[in-house]
C-alpha positions as CSV (number, residue, x, y, z in Angstrom):
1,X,5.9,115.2,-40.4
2,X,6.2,116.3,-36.7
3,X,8.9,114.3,-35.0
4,X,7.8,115.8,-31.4
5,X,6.3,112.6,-31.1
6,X,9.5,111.0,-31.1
7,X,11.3,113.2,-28.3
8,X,10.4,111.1,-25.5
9,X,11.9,108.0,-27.5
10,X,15.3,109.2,-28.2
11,X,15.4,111.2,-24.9
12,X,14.9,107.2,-23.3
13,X,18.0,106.2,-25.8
14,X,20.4,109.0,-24.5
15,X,19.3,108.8,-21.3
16,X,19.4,104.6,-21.4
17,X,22.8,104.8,-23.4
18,X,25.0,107.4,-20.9
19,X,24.1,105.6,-17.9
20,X,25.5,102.3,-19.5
21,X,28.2,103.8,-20.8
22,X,29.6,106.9,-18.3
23,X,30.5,104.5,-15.1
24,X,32.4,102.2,-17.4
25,X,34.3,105.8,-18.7
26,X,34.6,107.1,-15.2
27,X,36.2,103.9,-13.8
28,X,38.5,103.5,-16.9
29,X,39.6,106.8,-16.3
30,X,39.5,107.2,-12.2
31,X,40.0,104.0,-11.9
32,X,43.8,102.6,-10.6
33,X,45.6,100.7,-13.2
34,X,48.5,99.1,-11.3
35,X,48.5,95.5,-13.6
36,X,51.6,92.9,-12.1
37,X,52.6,89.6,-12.4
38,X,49.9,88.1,-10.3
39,X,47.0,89.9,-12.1
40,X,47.9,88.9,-15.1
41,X,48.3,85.6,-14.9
42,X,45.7,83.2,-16.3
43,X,43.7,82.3,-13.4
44,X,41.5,79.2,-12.5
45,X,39.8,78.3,-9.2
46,X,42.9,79.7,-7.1
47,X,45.3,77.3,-8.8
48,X,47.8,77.1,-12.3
49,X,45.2,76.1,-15.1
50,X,45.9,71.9,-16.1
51,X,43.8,71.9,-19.1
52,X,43.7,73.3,-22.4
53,X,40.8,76.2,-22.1
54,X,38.8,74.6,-25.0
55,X,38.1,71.7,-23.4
56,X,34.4,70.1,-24.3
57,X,31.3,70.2,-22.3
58,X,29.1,67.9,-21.7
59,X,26.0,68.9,-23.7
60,X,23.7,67.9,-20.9
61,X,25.1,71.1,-19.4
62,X,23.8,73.1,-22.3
63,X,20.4,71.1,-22.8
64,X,19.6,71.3,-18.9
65,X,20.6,75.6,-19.5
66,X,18.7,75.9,-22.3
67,X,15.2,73.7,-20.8
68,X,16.1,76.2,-17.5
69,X,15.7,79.3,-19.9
70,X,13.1,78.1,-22.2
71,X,10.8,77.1,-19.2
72,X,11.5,80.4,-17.0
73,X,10.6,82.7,-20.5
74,X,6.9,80.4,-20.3
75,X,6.6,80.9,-16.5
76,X,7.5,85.0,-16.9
77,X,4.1,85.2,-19.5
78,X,2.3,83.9,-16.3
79,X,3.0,87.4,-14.7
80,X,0.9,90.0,-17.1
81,X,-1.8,87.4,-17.4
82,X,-2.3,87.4,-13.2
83,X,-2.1,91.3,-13.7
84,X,-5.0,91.6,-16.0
85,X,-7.1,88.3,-15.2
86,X,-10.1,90.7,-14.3
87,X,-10.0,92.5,-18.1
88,X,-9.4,90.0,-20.0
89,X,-12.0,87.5,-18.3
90,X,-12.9,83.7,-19.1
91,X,-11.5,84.0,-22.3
92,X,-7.9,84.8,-21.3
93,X,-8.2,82.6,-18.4
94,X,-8.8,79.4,-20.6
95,X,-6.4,80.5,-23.1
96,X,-3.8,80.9,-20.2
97,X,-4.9,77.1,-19.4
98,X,-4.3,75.8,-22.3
99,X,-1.2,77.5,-23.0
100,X,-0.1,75.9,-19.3
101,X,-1.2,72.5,-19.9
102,X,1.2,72.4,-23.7
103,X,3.9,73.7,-21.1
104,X,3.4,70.7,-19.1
105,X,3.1,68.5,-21.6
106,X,6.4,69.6,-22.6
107,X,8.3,69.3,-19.0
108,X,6.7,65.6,-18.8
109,X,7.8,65.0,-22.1
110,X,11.4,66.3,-21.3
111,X,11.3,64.4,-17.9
112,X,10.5,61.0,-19.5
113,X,13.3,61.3,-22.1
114,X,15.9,62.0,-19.3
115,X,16.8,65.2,-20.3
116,X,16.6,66.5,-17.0
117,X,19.3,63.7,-15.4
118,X,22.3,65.1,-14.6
119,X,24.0,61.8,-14.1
């Protein structure tokens, strides 16, 4: 089995890993460490904290973040298709138009049922 084939990969992996990992080092280690009173005190809009921290959310705030990220993942599949709309022809194009019109059934379907109100 040659594994020269897999140089380039685990070269990326170092390479990806010690430029993650060696500014966090250097400032941990360069970095001033003076903590005091004021830094660590819990901190909350510029003012003492009046709440307990595990307070609930509304879970419109998680449907309206989670219908943000959903929709933005469907709209990035719109950039390889514009990329390659000359190779892959009429085919892709209609299959792209179909996939568009189930993601706009969706919003319409999300937008009837209020789910988009942030009342």
């Amino acid at each position: 089995m040659n594994l020269d084939q897999y140089l380039p990969v685990i070269l990326f992996i170092l390479v990806g890993t010690a430029v993650g990992i060696a500014p966090q080092v250097l400032g941990f280690i360069f970095g001033p460490n003076r903590p005091d009173a004021a830094k660590n005190s819990p901190y909350e809009c510029g003012f003492e904290a009046f709440e307990d921290a595990r307070m609930k959310f509304d879970v419109r705030y998680y449907l309206v973040a989670i219908l943000f990220i959903l929709f933005d993942l469907e709209i990035a599949f719109l950039f390889p298709w514009a990329v390659s709309l000359r190779e892959i022809g009429a085919t892709g194009f209609w299959a792209m138009m179909v996939f568009l019109g189930i993601l706009v059934v969706g919003f319409i379907y999300e937008w009837k049922k209020g789910a988009l109100d942030w009342e």
